[in-house]
N, C-alpha and C positions, 0 to 999 in steps of 0.2 A: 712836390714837383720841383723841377730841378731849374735856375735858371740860366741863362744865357752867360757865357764865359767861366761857369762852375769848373774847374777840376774834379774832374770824376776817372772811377774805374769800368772797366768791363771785366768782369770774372776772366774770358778766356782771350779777351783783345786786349788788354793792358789798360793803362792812364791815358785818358785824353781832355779834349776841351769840347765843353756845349759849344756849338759856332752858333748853333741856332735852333730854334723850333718851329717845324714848319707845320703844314698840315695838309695832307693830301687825300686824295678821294681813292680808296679800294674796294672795290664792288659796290660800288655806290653807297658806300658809308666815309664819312668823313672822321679821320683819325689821324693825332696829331704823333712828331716822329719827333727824336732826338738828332741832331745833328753833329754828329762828335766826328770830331779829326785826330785821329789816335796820334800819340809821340814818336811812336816811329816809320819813318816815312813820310809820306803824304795820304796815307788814308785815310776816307771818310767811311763812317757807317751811321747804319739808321735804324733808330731803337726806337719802339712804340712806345710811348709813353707808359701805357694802360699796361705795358707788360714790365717795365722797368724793373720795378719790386723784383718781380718774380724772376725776372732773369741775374738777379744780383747787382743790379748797376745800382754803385753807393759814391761818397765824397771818397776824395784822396784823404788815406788816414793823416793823424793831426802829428808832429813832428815826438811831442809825449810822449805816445803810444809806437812812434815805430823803433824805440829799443824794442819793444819785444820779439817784433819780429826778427829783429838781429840778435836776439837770446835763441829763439828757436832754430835760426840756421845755425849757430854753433853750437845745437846740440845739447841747447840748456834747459833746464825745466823738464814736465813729464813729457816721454816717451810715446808715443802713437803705437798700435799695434794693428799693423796692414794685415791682413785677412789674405794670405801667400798665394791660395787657390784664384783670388780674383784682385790682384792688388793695383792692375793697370781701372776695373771700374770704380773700385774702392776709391782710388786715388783721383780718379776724374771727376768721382762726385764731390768729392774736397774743392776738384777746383771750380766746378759750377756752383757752390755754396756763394760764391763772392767774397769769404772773409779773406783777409789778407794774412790770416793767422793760421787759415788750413792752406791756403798756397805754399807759404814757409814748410809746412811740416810736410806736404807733399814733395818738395825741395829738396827736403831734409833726407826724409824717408828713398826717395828714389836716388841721391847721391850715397847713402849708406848703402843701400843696395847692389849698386854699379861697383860697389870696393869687393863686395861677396860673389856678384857672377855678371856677365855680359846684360844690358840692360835691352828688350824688345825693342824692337824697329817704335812702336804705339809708347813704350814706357819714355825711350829716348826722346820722342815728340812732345810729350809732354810736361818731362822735368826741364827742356828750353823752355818750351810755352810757361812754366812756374817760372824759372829764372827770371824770363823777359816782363812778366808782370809785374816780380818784385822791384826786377830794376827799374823799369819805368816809373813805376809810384815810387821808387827812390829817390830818383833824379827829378821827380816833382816836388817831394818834401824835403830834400837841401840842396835843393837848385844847383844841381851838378850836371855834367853831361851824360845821358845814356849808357856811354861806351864806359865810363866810369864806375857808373854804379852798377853794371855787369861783372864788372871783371872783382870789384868788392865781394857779390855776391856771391861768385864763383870760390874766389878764394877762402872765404870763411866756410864754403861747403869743406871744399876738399882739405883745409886744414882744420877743419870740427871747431877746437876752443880757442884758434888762435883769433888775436884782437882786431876786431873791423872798427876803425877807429873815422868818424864821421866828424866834420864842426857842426856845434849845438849851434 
């Protein structure tokens, strides 16, 4: 369980803060909520504890670990193989998994694609929805501005292996 003021993710809302944990009555069961106020914007959402797991909600990865995910947006390391016939579900269950290493290759995958042909109205929504995740849990592991670590991530899409250069 997670507690109050954690940095966390949501698979498909991005990085936010626990504000708090409440607990409220739904069909006359009492069942306690997460209370996160996502990074961008002022929105709040409310995550069942008892489902958190399931739903992927994890910590912001640790400063270590997030080269790799900037090895994976420039297109380093092994190659993903999207399944062409179904690549917008393929790709969506990448981003319901929570890791932050299949959002990257979802990133990765759907801006390689966009170079090859017009990306779906559903594919286009989602490679933002990737971007904005990565960049949020960016701008929470080197405490940079949002708008910042967007435009980072974008560019190392679109130029593959050129250098996304962050302070340690």
């Amino acid at each position: 369980m997670f507690k109050e003021g954690t940095a966390i993710v949501h698979p498909l809302q991005g990085a936010g803060i626990i504000e708090a944990i409440e607990e409220h009555n739904v069909l006359n069961e009492s069942h306690k909520y997460y209370v996160i106020r996502l990074s961008t914007g002022s929105m709040k959402i409310m995550v069942p504890v008892e489902l958190s797991e399931k739903i992927g909600l994890r910590e912001i990865t640790e400063k270590e670990e997030f080269g790799k995910v900037i090895a994976i947006l420039k297109g380093e390391g092994e190659k993903t193989v999207v399944n062409w016939k179904s690549p917008y579900s393929e790709n969506l269950l990448k981003m319901k998994e929570g890791s932050i290493y299949k959002v990257a290759e979802v990133a990765c995958n759907l801006s390689l694609r966009s170079k090859e042909k017009t990306l779906s109205i559903e594919e286009k929504r989602l490679f933002e929805n990737a971007c904005n995740a990565i960049a949020t849990e960016m701008a929470y592991v080197y405490q940079m501005k949002i708008a910042e670590a967007d435009s980072m991530v974008r560019k190392t899409l679109k130029d593959g292996r050129a250098q996304m250069e962050v302070s340690k």
